[in-house]
N, C-alpha and C positions, 0 to 999 in steps of 0.2 A: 424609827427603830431606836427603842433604847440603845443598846451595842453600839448601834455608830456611833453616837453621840458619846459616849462613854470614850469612844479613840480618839477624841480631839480635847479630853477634858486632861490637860497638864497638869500636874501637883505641885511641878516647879515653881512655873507660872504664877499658880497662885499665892504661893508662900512670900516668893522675893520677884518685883517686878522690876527693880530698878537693877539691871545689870548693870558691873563696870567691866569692858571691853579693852585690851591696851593692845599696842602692836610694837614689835622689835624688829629695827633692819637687823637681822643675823649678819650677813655681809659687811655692813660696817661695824659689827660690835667685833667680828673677827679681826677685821684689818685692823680697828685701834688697841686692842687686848693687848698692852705692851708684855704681858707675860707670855703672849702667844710668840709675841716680837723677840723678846728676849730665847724663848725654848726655841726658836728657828734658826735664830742667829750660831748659840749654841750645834744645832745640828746641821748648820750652814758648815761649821768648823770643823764637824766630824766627817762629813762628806769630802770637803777639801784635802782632809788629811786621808782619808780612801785614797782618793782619786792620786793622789800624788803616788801613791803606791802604785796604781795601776798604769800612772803616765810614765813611770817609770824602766814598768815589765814592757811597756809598748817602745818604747825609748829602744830598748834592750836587743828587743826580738826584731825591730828595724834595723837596727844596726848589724845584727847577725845574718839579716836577708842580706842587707849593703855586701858586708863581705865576703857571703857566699859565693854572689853575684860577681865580685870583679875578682873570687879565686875560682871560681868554676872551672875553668878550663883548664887548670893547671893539678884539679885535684884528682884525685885516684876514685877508681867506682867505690872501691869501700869507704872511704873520706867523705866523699861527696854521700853517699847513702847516710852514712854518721850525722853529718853535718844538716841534711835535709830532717833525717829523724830529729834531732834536736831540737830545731827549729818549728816542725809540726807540734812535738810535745811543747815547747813554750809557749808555742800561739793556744793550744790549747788549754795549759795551768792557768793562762792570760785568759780566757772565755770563763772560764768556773770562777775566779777569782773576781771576776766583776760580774757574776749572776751572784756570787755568795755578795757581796758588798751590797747589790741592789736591792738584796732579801733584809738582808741587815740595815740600809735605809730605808727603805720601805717599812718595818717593824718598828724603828724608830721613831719612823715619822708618824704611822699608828698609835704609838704610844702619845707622844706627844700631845697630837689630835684627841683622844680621849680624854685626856687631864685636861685640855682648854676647854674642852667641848662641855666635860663636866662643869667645872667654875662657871663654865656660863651660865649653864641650866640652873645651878645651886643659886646663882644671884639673879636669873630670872623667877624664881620658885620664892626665893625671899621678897622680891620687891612686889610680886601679885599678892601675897598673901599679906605683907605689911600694910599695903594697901588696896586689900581686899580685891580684888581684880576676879570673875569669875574667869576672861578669858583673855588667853594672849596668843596672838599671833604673829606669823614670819611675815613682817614689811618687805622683805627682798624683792628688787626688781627684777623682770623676766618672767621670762615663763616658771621659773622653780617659786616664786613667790607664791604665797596664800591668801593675799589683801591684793585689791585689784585696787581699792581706793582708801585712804585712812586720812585723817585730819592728823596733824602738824598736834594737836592737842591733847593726843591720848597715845601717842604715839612717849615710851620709854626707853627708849635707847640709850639719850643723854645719862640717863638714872643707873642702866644696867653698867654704862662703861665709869660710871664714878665709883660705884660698888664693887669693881672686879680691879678697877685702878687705884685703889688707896692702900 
């Protein structure tokens, strides 16, 4: 059959036979990406400064259980209802207050993650095409990897993390 013969005949193939193949451990180009280091650290700082807000309202609303506790028995039903509603409402500003903080790291940390993720991609896209590379793959170990096996040789990582580090 002509037809079959026709579905096995590649254009590619025949134009350029000599493919260049490279592979990138992603997993360590992230962990060494001192920019990445650097933006984490940064949002390591804004997280701590969250949290000290919110150890604080927790601090707070402790303390207001403590002395509810050891004036209970002395307080009046309308005091003691006061005192319990208060208490419910702080524990509660305290729950929204650290879901809105976690929305706000988490967005943060999305953002961050896309600017590194970016620069990565921009100086893996530069160093294939500077040198010519048709393909490049994820080296990452595990099951999330795309290279089961790759030689030490065509392997760019080193290249990507000198490009994204100067």
């Amino acid at each position: 059959f002509t037809a079959t013969a026709g579905l096995f005949h590649t254009p590619a193939l025949a134009a350029d036979e000599n493919y260049k193949i490279a592979v990138v451990d992603m997993q360590t180009v992230l962990a060494s990406y001192e920019k990445r280091k650097a933006k984490y650290d940064d949002l390591q700082k804004q997280v701590d400064s969250l949290q000290s807000g919110i150890d604080k309202m927790s601090k707070d609303i402790e303390a207001a259980r403590k002395d509810y506790e050891e004036r209970r028995a002395t307080l009046t039903d309308e005091e003691r209802v006061k005192l319990e509603t208060k208490i419910t409402n702080d524990y509660a500003n305290y729950q929204n207050e650290l879901q809105k903080n976690q929305r706000q790291i988490d967005g943060m940390e999305e953002l961050v993650l896309n600017e590194v993720l970016k620069d990565i991609q921009e100086a893996i896209e530069k160093i294939a095409t500077d040198n010519s590379y048709h393909l490049v793959l994820n080296k990452g170990k595990g099951p999330r990897g795309a290279v089961l096996y790759a030689s030490n040789s065509i392997d760019i990582t080193p290249r990507i993390l000198e490009q994204l580090n100067k």
